[in-house]
DRENLO-261256 format. One record per residue: y negated, x, z negated of N, C-alpha, C in turn; residue in three letters. Coordinates in steps of 0.1 Angstrom, whole numbers. Example, Ala and Ser with C-alpha at 12.3 -4.5 7.8 and 13.67 -1.06 7.14 Angstrom:
{rec {57,132,-78},{45,123,-78},{33,132,-78},'ALA'}
{rec {22,128,-71},{11,137,-71},{0,129,-79},'SER'}
# end
This chain:
{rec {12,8,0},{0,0,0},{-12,9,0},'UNK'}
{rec {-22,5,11},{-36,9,7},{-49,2,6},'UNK'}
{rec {-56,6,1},{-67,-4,-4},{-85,10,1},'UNK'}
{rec {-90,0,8},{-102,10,12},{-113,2,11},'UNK'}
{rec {-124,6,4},{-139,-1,-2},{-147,7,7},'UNK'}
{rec {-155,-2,11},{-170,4,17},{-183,-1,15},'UNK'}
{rec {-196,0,14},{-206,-7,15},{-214,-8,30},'UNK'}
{rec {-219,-19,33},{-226,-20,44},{-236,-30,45},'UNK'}
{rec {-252,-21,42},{-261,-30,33},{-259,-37,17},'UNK'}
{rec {-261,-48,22},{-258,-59,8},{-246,-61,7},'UNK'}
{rec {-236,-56,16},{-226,-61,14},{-212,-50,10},'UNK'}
{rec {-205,-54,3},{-193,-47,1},{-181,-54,10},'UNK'}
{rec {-169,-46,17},{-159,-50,18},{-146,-42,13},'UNK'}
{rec {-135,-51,10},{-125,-43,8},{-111,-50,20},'UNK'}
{rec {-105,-35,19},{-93,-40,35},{-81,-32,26},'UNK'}
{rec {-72,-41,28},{-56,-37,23},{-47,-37,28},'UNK'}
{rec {-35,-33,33},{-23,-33,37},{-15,-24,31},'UNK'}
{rec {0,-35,34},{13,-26,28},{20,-34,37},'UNK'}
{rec {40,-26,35},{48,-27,41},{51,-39,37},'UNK'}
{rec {65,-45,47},{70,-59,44},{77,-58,31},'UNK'}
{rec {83,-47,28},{89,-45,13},{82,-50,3},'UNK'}
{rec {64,-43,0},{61,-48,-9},{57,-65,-6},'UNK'}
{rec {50,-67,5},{49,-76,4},{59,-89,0},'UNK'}
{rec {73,-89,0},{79,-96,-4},{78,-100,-18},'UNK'}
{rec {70,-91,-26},{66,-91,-37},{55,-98,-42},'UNK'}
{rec {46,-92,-34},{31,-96,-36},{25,-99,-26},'UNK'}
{rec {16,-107,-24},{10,-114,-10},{-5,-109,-13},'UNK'}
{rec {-8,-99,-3},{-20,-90,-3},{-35,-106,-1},'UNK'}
{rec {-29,-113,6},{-36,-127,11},{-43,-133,-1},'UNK'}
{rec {-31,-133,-12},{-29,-143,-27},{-40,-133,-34},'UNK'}
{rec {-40,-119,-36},{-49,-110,-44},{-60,-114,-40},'UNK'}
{rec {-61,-112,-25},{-74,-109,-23},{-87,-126,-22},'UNK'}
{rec {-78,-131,-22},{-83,-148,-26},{-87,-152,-34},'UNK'}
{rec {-80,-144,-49},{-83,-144,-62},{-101,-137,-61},'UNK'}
{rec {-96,-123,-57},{-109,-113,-62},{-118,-119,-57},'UNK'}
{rec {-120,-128,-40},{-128,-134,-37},{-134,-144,-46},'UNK'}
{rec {-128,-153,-54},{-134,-162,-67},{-140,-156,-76},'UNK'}
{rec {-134,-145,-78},{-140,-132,-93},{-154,-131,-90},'UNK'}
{rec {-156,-122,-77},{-166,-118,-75},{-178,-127,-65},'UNK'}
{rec {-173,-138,-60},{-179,-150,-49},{-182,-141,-37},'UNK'}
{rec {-170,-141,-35},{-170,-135,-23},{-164,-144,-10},'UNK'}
{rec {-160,-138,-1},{-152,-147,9},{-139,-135,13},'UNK'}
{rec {-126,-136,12},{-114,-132,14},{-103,-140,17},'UNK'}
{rec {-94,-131,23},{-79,-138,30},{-72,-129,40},'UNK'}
{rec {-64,-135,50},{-54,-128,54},{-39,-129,52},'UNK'}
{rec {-32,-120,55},{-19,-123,53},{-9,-114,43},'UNK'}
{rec {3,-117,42},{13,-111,34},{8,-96,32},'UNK'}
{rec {7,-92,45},{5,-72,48},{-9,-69,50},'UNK'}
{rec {-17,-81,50},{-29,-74,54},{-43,-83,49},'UNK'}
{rec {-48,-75,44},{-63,-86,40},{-71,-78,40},'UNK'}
{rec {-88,-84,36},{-99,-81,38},{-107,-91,30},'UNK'}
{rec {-120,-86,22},{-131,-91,16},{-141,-84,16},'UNK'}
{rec {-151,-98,14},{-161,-89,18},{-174,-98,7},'UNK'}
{rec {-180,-89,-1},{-189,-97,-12},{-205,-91,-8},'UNK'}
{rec {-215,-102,-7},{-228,-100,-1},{-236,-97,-17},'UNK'}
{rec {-229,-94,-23},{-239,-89,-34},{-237,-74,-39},'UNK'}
{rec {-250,-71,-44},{-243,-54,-51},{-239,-51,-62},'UNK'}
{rec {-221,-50,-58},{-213,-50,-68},{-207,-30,-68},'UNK'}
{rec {-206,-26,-77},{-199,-13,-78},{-182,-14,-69},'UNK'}
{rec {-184,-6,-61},{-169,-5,-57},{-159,-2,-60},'UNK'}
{rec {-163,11,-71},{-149,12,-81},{-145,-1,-91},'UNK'}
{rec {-153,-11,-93},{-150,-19,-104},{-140,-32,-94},'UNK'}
{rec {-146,-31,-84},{-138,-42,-70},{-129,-35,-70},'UNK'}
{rec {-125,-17,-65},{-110,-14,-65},{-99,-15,-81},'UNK'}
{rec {-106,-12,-88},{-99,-11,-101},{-97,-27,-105},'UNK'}
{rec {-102,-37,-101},{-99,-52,-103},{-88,-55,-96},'UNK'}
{rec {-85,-52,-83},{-77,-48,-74},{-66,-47,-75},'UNK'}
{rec {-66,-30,-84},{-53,-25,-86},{-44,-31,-99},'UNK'}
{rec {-55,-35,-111},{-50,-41,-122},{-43,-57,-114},'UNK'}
{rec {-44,-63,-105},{-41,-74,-103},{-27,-70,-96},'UNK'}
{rec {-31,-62,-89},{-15,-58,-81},{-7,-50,-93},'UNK'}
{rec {-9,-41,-99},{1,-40,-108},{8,-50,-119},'UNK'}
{rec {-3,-60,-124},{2,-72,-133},{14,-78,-121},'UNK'}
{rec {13,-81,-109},{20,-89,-101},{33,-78,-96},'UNK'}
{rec {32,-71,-93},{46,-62,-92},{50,-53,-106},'UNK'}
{rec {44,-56,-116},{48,-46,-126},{51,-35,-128},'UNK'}
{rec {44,-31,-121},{39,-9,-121},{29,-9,-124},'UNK'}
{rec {27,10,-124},{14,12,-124},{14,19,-110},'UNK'}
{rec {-2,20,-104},{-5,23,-98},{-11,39,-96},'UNK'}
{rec {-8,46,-86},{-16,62,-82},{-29,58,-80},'UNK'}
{rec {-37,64,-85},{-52,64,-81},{-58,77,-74},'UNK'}
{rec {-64,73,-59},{-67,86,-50},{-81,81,-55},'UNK'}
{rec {-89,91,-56},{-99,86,-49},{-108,104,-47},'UNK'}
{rec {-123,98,-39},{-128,111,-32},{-137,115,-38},'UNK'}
# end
């Protein structure tokens, strides 16, 4: 699974995909639909692939880290954290 944040203007997006493995697990669609209500955003997509995008300025480590706490609660691991 990967998960990549950007800003562009006012706006943040986040884009995810993983293999059909995890997704049997976790539906990247269902996460990212959530975070969309968290933050009032607008998100969706499918089993392997999603995208959000929130028009306000929100910190993007706090969007990835909401993210990954959601996907680890739902497959029960923890997750690697890359970041740059």
């Amino acid at each position: 699974m990967a998960l990549v944040a950007s800003e562009h203007d006012n706006e943040v997006r986040l884009f995810g995909r993983c293999n059909r493995r995890i997704a049997e697990r976790v539906s990247l669609a269902e996460i990212f639909n959530e975070l969309a209500r968290y933050f009032n955003g607008e998100g969706g997509g499918h089993a392997t692939a999603a995208a959000l995008s929130v028009k306000e300025r929100i910190d993007i480590t706090t969007l990835l880290f909401k993210a990954l706490n959601s996907i680890e609660q739902k497959l029960h691991v923890k997750t690697i954290r890359i970041n740059d």
